[in-house]
C-alpha positions in Angstrom: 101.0 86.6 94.5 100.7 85.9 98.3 98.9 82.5 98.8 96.4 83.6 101.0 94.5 87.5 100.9 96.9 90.0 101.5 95.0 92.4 104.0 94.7 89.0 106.0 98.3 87.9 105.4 100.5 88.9 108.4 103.5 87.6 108.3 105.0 88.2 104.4 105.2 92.0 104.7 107.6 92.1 108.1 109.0 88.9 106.5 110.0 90.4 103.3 112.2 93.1 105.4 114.0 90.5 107.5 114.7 88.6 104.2 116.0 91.7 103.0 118.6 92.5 105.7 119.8 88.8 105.3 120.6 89.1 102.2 122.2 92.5 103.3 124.4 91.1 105.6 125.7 88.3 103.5 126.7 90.7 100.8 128.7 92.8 103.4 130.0 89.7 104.7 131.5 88.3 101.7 133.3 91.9 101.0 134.2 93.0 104.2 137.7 93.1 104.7 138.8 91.6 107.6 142.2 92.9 108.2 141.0 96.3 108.3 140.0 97.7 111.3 137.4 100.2 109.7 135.8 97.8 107.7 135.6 95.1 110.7 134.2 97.7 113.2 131.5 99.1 110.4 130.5 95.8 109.6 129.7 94.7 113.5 128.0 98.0 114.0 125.5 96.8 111.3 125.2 93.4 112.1 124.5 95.0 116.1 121.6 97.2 114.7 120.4 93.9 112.1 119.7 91.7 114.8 118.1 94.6 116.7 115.4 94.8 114.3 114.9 90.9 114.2 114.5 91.2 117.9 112.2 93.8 117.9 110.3 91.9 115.1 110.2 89.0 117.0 108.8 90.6 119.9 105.9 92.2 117.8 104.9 88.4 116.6 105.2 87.0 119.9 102.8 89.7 121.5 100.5 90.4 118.2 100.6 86.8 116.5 101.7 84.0 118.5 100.7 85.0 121.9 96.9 85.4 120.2 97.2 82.2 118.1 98.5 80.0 121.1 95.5 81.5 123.4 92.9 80.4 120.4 94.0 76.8 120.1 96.5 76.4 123.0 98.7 73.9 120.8 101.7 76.3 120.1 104.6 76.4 122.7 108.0 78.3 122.5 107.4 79.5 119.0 110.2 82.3 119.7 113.4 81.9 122.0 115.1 85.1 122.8 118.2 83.1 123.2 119.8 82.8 119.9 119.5 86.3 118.9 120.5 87.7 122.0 124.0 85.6 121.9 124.3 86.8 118.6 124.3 90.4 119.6 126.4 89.3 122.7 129.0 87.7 119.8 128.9 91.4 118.2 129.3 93.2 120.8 132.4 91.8 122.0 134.1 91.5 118.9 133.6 95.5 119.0 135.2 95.7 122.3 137.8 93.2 123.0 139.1 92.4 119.6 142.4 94.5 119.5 144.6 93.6 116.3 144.5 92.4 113.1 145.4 88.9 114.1 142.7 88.9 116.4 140.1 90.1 113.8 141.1 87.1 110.9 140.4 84.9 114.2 137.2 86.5 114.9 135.9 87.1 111.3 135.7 82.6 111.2 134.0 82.5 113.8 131.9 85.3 112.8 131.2 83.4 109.8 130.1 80.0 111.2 127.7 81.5 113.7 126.1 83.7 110.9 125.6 80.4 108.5 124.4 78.7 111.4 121.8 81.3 112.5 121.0 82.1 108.6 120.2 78.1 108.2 117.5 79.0 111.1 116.1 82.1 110.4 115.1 81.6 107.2 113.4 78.2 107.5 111.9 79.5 110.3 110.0 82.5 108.7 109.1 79.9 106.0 107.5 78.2 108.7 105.4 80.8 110.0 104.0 81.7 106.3 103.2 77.9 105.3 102.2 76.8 108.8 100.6 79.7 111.0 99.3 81.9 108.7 96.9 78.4 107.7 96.6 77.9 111.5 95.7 81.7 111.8 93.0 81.7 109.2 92.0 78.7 111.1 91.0 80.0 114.7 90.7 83.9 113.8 87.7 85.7 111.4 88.7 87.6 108.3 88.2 90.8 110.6 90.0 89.4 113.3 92.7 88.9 111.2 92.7 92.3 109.4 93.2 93.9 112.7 95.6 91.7 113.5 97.2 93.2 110.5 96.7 96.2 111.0 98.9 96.1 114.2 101.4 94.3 113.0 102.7 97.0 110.7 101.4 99.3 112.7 104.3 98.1 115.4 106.8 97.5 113.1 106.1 100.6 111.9 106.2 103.1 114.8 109.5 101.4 116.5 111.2 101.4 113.1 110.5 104.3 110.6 110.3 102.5 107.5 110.3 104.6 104.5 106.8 104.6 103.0 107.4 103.1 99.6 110.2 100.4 101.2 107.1 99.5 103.8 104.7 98.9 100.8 107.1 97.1 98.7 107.5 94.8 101.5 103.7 94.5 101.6 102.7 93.4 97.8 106.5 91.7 96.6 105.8 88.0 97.3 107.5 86.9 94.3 110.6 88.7 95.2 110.7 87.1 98.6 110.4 83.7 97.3 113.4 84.5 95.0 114.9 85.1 98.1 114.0 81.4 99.6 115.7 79.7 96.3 119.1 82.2 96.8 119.0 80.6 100.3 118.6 76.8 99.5 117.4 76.7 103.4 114.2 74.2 103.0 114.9 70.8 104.5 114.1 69.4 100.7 116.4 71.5 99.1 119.3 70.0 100.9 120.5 66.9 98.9 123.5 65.6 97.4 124.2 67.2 94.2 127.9 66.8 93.9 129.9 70.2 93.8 127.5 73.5 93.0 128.3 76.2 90.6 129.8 79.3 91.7 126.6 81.3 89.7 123.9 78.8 91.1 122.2 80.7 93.6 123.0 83.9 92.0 126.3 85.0 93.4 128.7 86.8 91.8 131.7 87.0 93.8 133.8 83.6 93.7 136.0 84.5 97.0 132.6 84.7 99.2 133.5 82.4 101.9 129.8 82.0 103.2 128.4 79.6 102.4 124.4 80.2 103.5 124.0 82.7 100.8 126.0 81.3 98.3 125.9 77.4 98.2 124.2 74.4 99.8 125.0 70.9 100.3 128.4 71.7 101.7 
């Protein structure tokens, strides 16, 4: 159950998609074979239309959320950079069109991984960040009606620029237990990150003992 009303809680229903599609992407990571071209070319193609989406979300909470909360209380400044998601498509894109050979793709593919855990180890505690810390701030500065609306748009954007299937859309709406799940597969909280010696291959859930990423599968490395 969602810790705060849910036709007042505007974050964990986009939030539960984007949690989704990481989790995605670090499954097709860790099976993606790398020395095929198919498989390489598929797997940048999704990772291109991914980080699409988080852009797009992003720019729905900067114009519906953010840009609203910071007018209200005029404390919150450069909640969303562009930057990192943009260089990230940048990354994908040019793996699609100047990597040549095989060679070239095993080069590409650690790269690929390091800038994926890198931007994972952001992303997530960032959303986290939003749910604990705005949503508090939102109910705050904004009136239960103010809020619905707010709502109310929200999916309404996400919606409309992304056609969601109905029952995926509501799933993401009411499953706050399964996104939570999702934060203690990830490990990503500042807290979360001590020294615990060597972790179990099965301790965050994972399956498949040659997955080389280690956002998804491990922490404390």
């Amino acid at each position: 159950m969602a810790p705060f009303p849910e036709e007042v809680d505007v974050f964990t229903g986009p939030h539960w998609r984007m949690k989704h599609l990481v989790g995605v992407y670090c499954e097709k990571l860790s099976k993606t074979n790398f020395s095929n071209n198919s498989d390489f070319r598929s797997f940048l193609r999704s990772l291109c239309a991914t980080f699409k989406e988080f852009k797009m979300h992003e720019q729905i909470e900067n114009e519906y959320i953010i840009g609203l909360l910071q007018q209200r209380c005029r404390t919150i400044y450069n909640v969303h950079s562009d930057n990192k998601l943009s260089e990230m498509l940048s990354l994908f894109e040019k793996g699609l069109k100047n990597v040549k050979n095989e060679y070239e793709q095993l080069n590409y593919a650690q790269q690929l991984k390091e800038r994926l855990e890198e931007f994972t180890q952001d992303f997530l505690p960032h959303m986290k960040e939003e749910e604990e810390v705005f949503q508090p701030m939102l109910m705050e500065y904004f009136t239960y009606e103010e809020l619905k609306d707010i709502k109310k748009k929200v999916i309404a954007q996400h919606s409309s620029q992304r056609r969601w299937d109905t029952m995926e859309l509501l799933k993401g709406l009411s499953l706050w237990n399964q996104a939570e799940e999702l934060h203690k597969v990830f490990k990503y909280s500042a807290d979360e990150k001590v020294d615990e010696g060597p972790h179990a291959d099965t301790a965050s859930g994972c399956q498949n003992l040659q997955c080389g990423f280690r956002a998804c599968c491990r922490s404390g490395e």
